[in-house]
C-alpha positions in Angstrom: 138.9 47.8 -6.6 138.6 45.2 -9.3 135.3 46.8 -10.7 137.0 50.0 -11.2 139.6 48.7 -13.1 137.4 46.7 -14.8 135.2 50.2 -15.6 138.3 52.1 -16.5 139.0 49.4 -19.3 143.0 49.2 -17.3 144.2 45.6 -17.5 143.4 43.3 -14.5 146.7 40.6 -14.0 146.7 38.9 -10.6 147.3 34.7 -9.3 146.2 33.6 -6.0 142.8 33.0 -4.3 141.2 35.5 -1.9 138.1 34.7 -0.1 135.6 37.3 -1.5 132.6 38.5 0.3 130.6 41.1 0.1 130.1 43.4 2.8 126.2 42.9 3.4 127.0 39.1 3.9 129.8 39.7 6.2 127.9 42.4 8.5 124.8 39.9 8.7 127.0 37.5 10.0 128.5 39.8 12.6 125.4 40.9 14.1 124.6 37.1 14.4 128.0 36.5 16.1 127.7 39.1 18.4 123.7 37.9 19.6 124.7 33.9 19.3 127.5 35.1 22.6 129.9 32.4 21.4 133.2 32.4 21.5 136.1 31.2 18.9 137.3 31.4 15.7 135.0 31.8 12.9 135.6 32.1 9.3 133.3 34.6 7.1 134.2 34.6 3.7 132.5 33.8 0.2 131.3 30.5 -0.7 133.8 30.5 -3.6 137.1 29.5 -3.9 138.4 31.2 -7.1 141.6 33.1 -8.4 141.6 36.8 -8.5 141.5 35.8 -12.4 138.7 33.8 -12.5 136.6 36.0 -10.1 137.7 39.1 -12.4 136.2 37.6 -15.9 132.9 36.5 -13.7 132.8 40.2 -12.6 133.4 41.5 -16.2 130.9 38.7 -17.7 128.2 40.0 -15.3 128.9 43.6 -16.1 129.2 43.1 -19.3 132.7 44.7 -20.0 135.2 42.5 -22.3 137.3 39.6 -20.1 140.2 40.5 -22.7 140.5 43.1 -20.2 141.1 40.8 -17.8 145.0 38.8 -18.2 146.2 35.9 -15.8 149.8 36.5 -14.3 152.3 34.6 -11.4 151.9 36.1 -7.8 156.0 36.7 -8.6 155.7 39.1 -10.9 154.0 41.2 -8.2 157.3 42.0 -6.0 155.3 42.1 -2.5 157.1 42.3 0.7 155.1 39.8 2.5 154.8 36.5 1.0 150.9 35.2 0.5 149.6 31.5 -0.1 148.4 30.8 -3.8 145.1 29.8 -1.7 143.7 31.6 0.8 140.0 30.7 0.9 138.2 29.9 4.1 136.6 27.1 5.5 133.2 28.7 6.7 131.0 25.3 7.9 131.6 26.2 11.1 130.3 29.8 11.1 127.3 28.6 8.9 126.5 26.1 11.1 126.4 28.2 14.1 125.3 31.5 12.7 122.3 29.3 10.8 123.2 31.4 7.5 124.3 30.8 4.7 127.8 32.5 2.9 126.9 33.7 -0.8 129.0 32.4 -3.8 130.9 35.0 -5.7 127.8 34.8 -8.1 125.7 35.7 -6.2 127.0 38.5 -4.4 127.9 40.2 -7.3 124.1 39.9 -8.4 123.8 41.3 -5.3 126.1 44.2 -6.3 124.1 44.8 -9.2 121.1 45.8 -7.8 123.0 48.4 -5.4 123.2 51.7 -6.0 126.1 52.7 -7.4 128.5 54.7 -5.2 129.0 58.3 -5.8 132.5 60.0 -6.7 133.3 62.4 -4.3 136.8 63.3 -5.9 
């Protein structure tokens, strides 16, 4: 979603922290929880802990788009029904530790990213 924005040159505004991951990290680490057999909680997210903001301008810098596209704004402009936490990143030692991976910062899965094909438009 944010790359698209980004791409379509619309203005990105968002607070809080999500824990980003990308999808390639997070299915590894499923197939490794589902052969490991154990039980629990576990955590997957991305290394980083950052604001939608400040994963946003990495994203553009990467991509090279303009971060003037990108503006920082108060979770209470956006009027959602549910409340969220300004953080919501993950702790993940515990997954790591027992999966024997390692989570990727936001860095590098968007390097990742890069060198993915890019998706096809099927509208």
């Amino acid at each position: 979603m944010l790359l698209t924005i980004i791409r379509r040159r619309n203005l990105l505004r968002r607070e809080s922290c999500p824990s980003y991951q990308i999808a390639d990290n997070l299915a590894e680490a499923l197939l490794r929880l589902t052969k490991s057999r154990q039980n629990g909680i576990f955590h997957t997210a991305g290394r980083s802990c950052l604001s939608r903001y400040e994963f946003a301008i990495k994203l553009s810098q990467a991509l090279g788009y303009p971060t003037s596209l990108v503006q920082p704004v108060f979770s209470s402009e956006f009027h959602q029904i549910a409340q969220r936490p300004k953080n919501c990143c993950l702790r993940i030692d515990k997954a790591e530790k027992i999966l024997g991976m390692r989570f990727l910062t936001a860095e590098e899965g968007i390097n990742q990213m890069k060198k993915q094909p890019e998706p096809q438009d099927n509208s």
